[in-house]
Backbone as CSV, one residue per row, in Angstrom:
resi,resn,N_x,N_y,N_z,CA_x,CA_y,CA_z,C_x,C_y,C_z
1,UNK,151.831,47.596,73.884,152.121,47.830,75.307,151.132,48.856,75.856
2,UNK,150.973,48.609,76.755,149.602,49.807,77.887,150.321,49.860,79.048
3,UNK,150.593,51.056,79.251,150.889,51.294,80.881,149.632,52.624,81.432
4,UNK,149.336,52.368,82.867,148.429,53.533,83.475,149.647,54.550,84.141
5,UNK,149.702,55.849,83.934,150.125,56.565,84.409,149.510,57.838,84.878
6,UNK,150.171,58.035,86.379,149.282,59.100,87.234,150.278,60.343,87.249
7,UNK,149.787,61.817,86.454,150.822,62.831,86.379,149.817,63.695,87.512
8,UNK,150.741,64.417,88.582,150.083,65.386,89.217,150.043,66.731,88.062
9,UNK,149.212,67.911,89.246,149.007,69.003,88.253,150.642,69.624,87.776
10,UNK,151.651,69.697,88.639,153.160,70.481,88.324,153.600,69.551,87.454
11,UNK,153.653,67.902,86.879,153.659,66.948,86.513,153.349,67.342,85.025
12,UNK,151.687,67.402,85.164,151.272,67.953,83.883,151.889,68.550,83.532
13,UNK,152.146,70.064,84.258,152.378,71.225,83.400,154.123,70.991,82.573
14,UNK,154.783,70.391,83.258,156.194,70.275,82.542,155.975,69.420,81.580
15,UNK,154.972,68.298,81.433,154.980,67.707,80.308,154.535,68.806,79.000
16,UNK,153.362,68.605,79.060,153.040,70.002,78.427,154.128,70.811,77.888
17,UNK,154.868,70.863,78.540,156.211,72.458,78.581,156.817,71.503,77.392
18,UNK,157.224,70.258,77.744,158.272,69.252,76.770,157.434,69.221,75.155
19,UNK,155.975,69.306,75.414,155.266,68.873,74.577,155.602,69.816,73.265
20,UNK,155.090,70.937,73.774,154.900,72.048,72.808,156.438,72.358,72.752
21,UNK,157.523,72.545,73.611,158.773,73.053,72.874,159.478,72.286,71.689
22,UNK,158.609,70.995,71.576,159.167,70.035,70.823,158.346,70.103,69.262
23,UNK,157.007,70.686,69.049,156.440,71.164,67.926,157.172,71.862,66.761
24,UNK,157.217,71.540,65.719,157.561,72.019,64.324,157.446,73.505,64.426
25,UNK,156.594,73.959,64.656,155.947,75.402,64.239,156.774,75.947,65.172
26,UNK,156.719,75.609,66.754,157.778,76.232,67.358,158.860,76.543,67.450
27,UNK,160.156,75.160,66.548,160.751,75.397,66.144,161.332,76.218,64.986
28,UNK,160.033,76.752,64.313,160.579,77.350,63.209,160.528,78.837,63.515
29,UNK,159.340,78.878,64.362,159.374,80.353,65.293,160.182,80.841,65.601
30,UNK,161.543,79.537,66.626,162.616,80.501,67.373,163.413,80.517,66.211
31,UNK,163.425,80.056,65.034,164.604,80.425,64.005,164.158,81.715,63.018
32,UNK,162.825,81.137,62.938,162.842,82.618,61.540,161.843,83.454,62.112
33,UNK,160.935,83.359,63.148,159.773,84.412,63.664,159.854,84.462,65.149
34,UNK,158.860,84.924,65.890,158.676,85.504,67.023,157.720,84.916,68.058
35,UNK,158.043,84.438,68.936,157.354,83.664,69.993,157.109,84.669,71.113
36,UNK,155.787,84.663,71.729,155.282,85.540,73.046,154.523,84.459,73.564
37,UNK,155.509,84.979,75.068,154.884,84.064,76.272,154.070,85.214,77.445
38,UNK,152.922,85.020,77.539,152.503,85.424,78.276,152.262,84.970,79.308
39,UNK,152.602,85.742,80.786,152.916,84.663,82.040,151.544,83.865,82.998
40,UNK,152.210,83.100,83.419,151.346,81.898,84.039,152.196,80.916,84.350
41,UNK,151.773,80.046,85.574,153.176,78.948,86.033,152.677,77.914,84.891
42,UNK,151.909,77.289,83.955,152.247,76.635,82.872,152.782,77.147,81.889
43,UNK,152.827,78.350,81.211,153.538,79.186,80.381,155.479,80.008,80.726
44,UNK,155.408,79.144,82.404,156.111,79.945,82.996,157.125,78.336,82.610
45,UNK,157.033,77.121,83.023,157.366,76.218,82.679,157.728,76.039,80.908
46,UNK,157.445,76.672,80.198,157.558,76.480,79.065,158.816,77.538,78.002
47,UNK,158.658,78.727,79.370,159.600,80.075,79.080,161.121,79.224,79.837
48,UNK,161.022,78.281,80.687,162.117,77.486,81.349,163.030,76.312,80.359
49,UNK,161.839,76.153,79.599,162.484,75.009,78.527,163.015,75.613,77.076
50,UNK,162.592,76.748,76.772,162.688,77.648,75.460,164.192,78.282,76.079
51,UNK,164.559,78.980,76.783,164.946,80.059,77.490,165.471,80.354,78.526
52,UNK,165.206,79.295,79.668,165.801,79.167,80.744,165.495,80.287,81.877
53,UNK,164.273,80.928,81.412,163.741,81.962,82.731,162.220,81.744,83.293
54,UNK,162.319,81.453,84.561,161.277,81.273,84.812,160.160,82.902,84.864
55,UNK,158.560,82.899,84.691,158.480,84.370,84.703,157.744,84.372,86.028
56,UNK,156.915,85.906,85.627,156.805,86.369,87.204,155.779,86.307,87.106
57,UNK,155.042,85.430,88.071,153.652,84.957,88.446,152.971,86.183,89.268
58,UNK,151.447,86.568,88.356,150.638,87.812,89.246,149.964,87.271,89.819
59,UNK,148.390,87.352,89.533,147.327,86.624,90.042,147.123,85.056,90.109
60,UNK,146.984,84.336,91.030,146.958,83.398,91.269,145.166,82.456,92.193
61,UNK,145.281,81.205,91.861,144.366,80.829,93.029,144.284,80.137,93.955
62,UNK,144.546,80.317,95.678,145.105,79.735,96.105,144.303,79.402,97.153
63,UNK,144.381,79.030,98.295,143.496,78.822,99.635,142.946,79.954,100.608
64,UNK,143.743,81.231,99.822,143.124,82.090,100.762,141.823,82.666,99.515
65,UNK,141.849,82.187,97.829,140.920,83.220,97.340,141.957,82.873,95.651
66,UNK,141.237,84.593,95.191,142.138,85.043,94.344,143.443,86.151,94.911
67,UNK,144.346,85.678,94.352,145.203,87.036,95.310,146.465,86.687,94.412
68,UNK,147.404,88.160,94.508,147.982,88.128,93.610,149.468,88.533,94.652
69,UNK,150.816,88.653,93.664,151.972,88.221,94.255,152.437,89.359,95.110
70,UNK,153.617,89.150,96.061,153.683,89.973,97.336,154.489,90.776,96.560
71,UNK,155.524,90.784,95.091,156.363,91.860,94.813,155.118,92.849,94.495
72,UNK,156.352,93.911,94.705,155.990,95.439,94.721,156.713,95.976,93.324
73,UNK,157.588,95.256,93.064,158.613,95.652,91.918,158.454,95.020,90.325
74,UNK,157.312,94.900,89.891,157.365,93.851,89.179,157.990,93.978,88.164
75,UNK,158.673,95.607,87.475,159.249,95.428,86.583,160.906,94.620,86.378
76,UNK,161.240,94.239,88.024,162.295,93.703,87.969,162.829,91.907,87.212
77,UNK,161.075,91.822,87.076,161.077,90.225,86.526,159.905,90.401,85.706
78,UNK,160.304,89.543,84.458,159.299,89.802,83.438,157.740,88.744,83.500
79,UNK,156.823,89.285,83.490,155.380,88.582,83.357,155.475,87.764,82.173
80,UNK,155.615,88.892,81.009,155.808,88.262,79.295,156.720,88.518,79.212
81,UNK,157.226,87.885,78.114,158.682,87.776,77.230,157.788,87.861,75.436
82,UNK,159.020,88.540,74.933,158.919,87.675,73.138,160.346,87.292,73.305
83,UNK,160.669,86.163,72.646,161.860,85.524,72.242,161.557,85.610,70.821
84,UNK,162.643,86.581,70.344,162.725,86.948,68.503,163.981,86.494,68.271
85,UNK,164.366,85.631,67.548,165.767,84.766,67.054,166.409,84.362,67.708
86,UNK,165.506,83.799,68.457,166.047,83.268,69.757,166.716,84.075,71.285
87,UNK,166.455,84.736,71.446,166.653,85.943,72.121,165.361,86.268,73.523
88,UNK,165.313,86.213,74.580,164.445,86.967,75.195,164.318,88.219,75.602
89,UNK,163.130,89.154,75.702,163.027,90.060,75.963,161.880,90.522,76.818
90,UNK,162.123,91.773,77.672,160.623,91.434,78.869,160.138,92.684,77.824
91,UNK,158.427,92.138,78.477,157.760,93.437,76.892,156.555,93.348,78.277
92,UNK,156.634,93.765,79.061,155.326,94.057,80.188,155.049,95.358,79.981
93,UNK,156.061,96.486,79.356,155.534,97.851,79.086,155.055,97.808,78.063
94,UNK,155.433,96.826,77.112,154.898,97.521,75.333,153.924,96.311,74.936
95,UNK,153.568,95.323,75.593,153.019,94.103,75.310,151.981,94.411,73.850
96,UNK,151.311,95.214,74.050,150.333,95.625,73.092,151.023,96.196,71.382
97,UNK,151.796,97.176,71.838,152.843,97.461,70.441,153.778,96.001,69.695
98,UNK,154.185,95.380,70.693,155.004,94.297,70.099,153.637,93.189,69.659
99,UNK,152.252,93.034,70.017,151.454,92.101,69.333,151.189,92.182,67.872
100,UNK,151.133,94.336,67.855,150.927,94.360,66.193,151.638,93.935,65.823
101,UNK,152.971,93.714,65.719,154.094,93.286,64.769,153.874,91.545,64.429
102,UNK,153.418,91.017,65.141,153.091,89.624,65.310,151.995,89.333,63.767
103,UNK,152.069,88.071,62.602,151.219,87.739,61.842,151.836,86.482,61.609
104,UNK,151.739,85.819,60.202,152.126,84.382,60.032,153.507,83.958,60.790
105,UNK,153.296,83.072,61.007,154.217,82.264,61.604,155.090,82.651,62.924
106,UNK,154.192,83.473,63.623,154.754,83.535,64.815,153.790,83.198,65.719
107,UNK,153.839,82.926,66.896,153.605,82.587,67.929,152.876,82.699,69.404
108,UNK,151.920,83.348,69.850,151.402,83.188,70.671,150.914,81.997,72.148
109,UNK,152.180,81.985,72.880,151.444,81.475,74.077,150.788,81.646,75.385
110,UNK,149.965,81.433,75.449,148.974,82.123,76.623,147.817,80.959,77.347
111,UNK,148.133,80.965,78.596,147.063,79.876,79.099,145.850,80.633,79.638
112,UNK,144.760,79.714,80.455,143.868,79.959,81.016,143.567,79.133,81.912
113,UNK,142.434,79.583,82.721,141.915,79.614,83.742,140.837,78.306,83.625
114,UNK,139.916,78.260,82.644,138.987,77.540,82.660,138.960,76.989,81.324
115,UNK,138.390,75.954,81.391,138.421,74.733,79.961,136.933,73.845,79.836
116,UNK,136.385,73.990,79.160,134.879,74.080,78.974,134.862,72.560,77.698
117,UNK,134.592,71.563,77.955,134.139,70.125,77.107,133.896,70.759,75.774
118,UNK,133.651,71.766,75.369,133.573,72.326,73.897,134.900,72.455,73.199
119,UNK,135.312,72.500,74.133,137.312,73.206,74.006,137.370,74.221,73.828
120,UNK,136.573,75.047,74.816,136.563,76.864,74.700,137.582,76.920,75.870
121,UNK,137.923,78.127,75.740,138.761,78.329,77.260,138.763,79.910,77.774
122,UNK,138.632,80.047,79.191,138.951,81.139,79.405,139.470,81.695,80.285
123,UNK,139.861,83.006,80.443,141.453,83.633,80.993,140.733,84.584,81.965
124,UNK,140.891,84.728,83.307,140.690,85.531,84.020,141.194,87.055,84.218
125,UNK,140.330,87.857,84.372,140.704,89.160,84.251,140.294,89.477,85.734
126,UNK,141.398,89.980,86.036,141.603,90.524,88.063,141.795,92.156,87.987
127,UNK,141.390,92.806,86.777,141.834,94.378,86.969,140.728,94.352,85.237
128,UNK,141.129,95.775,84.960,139.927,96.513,83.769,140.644,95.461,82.702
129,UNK,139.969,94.896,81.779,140.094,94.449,80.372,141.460,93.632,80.645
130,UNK,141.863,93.040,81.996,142.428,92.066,82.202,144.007,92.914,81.884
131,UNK,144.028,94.508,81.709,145.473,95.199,82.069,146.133,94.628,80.674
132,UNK,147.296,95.610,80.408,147.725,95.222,79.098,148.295,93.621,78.788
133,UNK,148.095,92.528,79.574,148.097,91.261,78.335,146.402,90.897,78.292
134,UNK,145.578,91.332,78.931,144.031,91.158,78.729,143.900,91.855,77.155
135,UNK,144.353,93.494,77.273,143.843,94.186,76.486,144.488,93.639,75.241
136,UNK,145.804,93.033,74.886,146.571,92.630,73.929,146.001,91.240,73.230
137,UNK,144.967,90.599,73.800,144.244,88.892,73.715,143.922,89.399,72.543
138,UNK,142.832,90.897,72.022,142.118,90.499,70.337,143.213,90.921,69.699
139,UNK,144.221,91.410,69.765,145.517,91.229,69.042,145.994,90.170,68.705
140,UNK,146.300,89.592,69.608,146.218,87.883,69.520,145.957,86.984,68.372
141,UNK,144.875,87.321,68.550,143.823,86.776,68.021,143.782,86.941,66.271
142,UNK,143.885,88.124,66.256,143.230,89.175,64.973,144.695,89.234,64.286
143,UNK,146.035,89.448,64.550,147.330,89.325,63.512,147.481,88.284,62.810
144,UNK,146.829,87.181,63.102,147.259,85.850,62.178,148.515,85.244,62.498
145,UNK,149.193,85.245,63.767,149.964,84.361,64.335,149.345,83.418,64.922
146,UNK,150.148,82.159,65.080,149.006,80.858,65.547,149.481,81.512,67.106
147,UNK,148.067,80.993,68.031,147.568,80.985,69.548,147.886,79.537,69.880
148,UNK,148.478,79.102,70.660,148.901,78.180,71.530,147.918,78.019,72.674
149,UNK,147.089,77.452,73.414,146.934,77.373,74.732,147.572,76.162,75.366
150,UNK,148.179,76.264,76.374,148.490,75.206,76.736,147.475,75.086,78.476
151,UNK,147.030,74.398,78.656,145.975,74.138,79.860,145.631,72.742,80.481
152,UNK,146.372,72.619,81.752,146.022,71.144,82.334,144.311,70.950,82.527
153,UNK,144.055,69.473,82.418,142.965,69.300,82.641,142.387,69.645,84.370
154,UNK,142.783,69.966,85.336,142.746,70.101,86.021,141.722,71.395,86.566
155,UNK,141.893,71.832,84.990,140.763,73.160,85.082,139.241,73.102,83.754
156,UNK,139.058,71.949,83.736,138.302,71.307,82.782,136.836,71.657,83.968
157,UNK,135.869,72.803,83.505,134.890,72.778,84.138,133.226,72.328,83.745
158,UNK,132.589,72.092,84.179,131.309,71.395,84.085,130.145,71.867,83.203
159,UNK,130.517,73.148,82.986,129.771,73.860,82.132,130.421,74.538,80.909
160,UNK,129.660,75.687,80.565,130.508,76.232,79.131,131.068,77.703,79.540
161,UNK,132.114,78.142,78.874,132.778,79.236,78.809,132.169,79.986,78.660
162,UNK,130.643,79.987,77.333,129.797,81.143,77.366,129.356,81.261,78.596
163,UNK,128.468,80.250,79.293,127.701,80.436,80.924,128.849,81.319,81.728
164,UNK,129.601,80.786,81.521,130.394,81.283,82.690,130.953,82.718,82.563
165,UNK,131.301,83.041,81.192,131.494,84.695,81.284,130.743,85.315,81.227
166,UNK,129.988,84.949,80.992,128.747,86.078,81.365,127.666,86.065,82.998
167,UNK,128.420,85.135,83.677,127.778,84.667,84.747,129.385,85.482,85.688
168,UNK,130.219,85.564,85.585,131.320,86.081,86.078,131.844,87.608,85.739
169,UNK,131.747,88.307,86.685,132.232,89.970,86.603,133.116,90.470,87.679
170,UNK,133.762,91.081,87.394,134.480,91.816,87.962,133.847,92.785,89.588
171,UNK,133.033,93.594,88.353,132.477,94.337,89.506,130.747,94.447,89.998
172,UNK,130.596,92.734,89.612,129.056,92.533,90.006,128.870,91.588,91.044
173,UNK,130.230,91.386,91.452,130.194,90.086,92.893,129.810,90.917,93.946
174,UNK,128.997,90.419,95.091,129.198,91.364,96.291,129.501,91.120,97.271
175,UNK,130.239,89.578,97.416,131.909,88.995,97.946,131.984,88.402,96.882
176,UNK,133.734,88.209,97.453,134.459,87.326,97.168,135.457,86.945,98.165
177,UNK,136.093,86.226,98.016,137.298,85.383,98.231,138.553,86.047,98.039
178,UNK,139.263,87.092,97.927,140.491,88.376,97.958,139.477,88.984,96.929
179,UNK,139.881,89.030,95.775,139.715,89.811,94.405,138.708,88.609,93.764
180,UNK,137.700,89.787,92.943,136.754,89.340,92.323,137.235,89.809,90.927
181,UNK,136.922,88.512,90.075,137.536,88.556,88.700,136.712,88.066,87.670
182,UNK,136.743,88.663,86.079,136.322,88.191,85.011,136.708,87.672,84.288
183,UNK,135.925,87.089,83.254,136.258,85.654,82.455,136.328,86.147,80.985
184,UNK,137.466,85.904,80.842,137.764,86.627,79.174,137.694,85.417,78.484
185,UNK,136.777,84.531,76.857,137.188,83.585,76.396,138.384,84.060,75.658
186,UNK,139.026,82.893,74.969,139.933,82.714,74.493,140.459,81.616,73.250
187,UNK,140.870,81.822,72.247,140.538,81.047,71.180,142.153,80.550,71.082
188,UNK,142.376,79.315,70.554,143.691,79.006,69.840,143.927,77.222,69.998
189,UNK,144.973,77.084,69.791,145.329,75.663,69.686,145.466,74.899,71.138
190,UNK,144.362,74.366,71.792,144.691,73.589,72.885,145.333,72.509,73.002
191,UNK,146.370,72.352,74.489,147.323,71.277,74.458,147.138,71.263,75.928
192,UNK,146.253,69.838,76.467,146.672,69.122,77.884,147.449,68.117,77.928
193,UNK,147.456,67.947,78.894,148.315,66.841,79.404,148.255,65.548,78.359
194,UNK,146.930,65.563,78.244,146.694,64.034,77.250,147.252,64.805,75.651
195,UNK,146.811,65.825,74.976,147.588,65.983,73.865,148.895,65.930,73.829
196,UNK,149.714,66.293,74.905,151.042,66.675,75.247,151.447,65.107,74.988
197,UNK,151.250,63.837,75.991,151.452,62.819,75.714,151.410,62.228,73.904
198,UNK,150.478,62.853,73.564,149.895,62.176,71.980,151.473,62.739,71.037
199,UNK,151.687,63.920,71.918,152.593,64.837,70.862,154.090,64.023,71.007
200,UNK,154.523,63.929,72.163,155.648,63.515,72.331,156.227,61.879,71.777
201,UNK,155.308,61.293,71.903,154.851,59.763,71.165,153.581,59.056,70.200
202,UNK,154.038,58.551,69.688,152.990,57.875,68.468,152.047,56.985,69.606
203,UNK,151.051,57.571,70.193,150.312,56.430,71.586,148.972,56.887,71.397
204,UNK,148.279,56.171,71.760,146.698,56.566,72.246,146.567,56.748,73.711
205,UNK,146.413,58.033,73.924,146.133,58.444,75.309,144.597,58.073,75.560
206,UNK,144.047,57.735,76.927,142.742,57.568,77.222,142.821,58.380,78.528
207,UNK,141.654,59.315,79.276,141.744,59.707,80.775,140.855,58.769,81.496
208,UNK,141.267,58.044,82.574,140.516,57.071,83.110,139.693,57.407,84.647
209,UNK,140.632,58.793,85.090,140.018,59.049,86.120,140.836,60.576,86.744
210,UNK,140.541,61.464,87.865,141.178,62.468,88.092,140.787,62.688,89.464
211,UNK,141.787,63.413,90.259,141.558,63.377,91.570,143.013,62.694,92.248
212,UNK,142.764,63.357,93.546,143.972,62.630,94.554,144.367,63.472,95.664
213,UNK,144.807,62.780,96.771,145.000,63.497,98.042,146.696,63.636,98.494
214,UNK,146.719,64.656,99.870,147.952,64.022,99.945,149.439,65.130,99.165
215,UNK,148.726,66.119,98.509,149.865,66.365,97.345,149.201,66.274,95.991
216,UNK,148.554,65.282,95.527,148.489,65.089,94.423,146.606,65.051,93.827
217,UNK,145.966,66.172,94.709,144.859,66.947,94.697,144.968,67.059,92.565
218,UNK,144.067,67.226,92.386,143.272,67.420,90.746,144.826,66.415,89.436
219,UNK,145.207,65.534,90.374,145.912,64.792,89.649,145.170,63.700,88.252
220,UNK,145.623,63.447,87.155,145.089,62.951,86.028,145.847,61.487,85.712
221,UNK,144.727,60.544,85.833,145.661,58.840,85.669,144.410,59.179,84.140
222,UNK,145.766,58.240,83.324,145.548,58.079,82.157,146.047,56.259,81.813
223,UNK,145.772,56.061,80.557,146.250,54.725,79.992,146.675,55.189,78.592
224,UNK,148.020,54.881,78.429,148.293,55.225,77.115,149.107,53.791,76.524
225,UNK,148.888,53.539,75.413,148.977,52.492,74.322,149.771,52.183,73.327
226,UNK,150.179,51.591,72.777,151.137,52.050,71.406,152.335,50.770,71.649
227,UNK,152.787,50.719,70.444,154.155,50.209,70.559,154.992,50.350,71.666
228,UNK,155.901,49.159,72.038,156.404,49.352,73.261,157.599,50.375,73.054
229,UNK,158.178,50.759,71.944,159.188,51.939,72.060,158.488,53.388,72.216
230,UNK,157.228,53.279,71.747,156.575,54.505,71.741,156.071,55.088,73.546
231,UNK,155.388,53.874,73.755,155.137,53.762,75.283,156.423,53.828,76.064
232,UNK,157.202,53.281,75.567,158.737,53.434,76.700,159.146,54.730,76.698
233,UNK,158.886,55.605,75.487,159.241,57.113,75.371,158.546,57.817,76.104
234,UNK,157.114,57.401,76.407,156.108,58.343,77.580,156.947,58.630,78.739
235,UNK,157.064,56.715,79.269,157.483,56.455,80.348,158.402,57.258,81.271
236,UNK,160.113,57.538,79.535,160.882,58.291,80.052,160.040,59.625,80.274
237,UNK,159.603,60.104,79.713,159.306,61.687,79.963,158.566,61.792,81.150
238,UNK,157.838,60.730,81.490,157.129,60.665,82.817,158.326,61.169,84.012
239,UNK,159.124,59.837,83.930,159.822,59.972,84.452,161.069,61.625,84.981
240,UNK,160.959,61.894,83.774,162.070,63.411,83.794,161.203,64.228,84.362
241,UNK,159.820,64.201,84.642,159.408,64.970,85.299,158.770,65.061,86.625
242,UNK,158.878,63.397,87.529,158.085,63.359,88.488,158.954,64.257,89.386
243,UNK,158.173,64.280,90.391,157.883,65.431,91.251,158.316,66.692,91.182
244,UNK,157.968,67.349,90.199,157.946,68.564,89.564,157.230,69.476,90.305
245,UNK,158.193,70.724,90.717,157.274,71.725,91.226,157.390,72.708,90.447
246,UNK,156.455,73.555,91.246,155.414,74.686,90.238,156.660,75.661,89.788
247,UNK,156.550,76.308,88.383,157.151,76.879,87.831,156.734,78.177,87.748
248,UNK,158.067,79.442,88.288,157.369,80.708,88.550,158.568,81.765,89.039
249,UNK,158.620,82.493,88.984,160.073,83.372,89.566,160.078,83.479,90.940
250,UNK,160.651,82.862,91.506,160.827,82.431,93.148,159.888,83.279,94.167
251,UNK,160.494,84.751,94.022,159.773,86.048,94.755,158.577,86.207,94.123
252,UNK,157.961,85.668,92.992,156.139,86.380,92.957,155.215,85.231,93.052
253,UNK,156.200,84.121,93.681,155.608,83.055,94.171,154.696,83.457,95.813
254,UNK,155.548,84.306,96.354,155.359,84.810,98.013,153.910,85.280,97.271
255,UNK,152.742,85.490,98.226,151.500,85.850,97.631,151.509,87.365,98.741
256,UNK,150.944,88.281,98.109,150.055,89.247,99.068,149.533,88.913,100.208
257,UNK,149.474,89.912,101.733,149.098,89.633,102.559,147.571,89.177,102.204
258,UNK,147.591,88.751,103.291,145.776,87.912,103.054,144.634,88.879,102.848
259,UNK,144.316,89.057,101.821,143.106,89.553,101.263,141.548,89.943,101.891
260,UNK,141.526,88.441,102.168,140.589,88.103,103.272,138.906,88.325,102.035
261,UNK,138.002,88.058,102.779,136.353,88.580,102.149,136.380,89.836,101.991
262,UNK,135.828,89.884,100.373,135.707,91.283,99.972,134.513,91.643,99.865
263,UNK,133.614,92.615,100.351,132.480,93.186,100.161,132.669,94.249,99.037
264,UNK,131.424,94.186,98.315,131.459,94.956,97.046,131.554,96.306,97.202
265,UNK,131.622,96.777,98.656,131.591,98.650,98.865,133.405,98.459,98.757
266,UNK,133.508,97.823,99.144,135.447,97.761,99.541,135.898,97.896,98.408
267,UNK,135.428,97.928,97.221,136.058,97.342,95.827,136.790,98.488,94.958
C-alpha cells in the first residue's frame, strides 16, 4: 500500500512528539533514569505527551524578527523540566547542576534551529553562551546520556552548520530583525518528521516535495509504503494529529512588544 501524505509544520511536530515518546530507551528512562526537556514548541509538544505540561516558550521566530516572549515572570512556568521516575520538575535555576548528574541511560531532549543535509544541527543563542541551557549543551554532550534532537524538516537549510556558525554572531550583526543571535552546533540523535513516521510503523518514508500556502507555509508531502496494516497505522496517527496547533504555555506564546530594526550601537 502507498499513500501521499501532507503534514503541516504543528502536524510534524506532534508526530514527532508520538514518535519519540514511543522509543524503548525512552521508556526505560521514565522507569529507571532521567529525562531533560529542554524548552522549544517541538520539545514543548513532547513534555505534553510524557507529562502533560506544556513549557514556556522564550525566543522565538516570527514576522516581526527574532523576539522573545511578553512574560516578565518566567519562573512561574518552566522552560526545562527533568522528569526522574516519572515525576516532573522545573530546573531553569539549576539546569547546569542537574546535567552533571545525567550519564548512561538517561536522556537528553533538546531541539534546534537549523538542520544542515550532513545531519548537523544547530541551536540558536539570543543572549551570552545561549544563558544556562546554552551553557549546559557540552554537558550534554560530555555525561554520556543519549541526546535526542527532535527537528522538523522545515528548518533543513541549504548550506552547512559549520558555514553558518561561524558566519552568524551575536554581536557582529549591525542590524537585525529584533535580536541578533548565534549559532551553537549541536550533536545527538536526529528525529524528523520522516524518521518519526519510520518509527511509529514498519514503512518506507520518501519526501516528495515541501512548501504550502494558506496556513500550511514550510508544510512536508511525503509517500510512505509498506504493508497495508503498517500504512493504515501512519494514516491513524496522521489523523490524531491534523490540525494541530503549536505547542507552548499559553502566556509565553504572547511575544514582546515589537522589537523593531536593531542597529548594532542599540545592542
Amino acid at each position: 500500500m502507498k499513500a501521499q501524505i501532507v503534514l503541516t509544520v504543528n502536524e510534524s511536530k506532534r508526530l514527532i512528539a508520538k514518535a519519540i515518546v514511543s522509543l524503548p530507551e525512552i521508556k526505560n528512562a521514565l522507569e529507571k533514569g532521567k529525562i531533560l526537556l529542554k524548552g522549544g514548541t517541538t520539545v514543548s509538544a513532547i513534555s505534553e505527551e510524557l507529562v502533560g505540561i506544556p513549557l514556556r516558550i522564550c525566543g522565538r521566530i516570527s514576522k516581526k524578527g527574532m523576539v522573545t516572549s511578553k512574560i516578565t515572570s518566567p519562573k512561574k512556568y518552566p522552560h526545562s523540566i527533568l522528569i526522574e521516575r516519572g515525576k516532573p520538575n522545573n530546573i531553569d535555576d539549576n539546569i547546569i547542576e542537574v546535567v552533571k548528574r545525567f550519564g548512561r541511560g538517561d536522556i537528553v531532549i533538546i531541539s534546534g534551529n537549523a538542520l544542515d543535509f550532513q545531519k548537523n544541527v544547530g541551536i540558536f543563542a539570543g543572549s551570552v553562551s545561549g544563558g544556562k541551557p546554552g551553557m549546559a549543551v557540552s554537558g550534554m554532550l560530555s555525561e554520556g546520556a543519549e541526546v535526542i534532537i527532535p527537528i522538523g524538516l522545515e528548518k533543513l537549510i541549504p548550506g552547512t552548520i559549520r558555514d553558518a556558525s561561524i558566519m552568524a554572531g551575536r554581536k557582529d550583526a549591525d542590524v537585525s530583525y529584533g535580536m541578533a543571535v548565534g549559532l551553537i552546533p549541536l550533536y545527538g540523535k536526529i528525529i524528523t518528521e520522516k524518521n518519526a513516521l519510520e518509527i511509529l510503523a514498519n514503512i518506507k518514508c520518501t519526501i516528495i516535495g515541501k512548501g504550502g500556502i494558506m496556513g500550511a507555509e514550510g508544510s512536508t508531502i511525503m509517500v510512505v509504503e509498506g504493508l497495508d496494516k503498517e500504512v493504515e497505522k501512519i494514516l491513524k496517527a496522521v489523523e490524531e494529529v491534523r490540525g494541530a496547533n503549536i505547542s507552548g504555555q499559553k502566556e509565553s506564546l504572547e511575544e514582546e512588544i515589537d522589537m523593531g530594526i536593531r542597529m548594532r550601537n542599540n545592542k
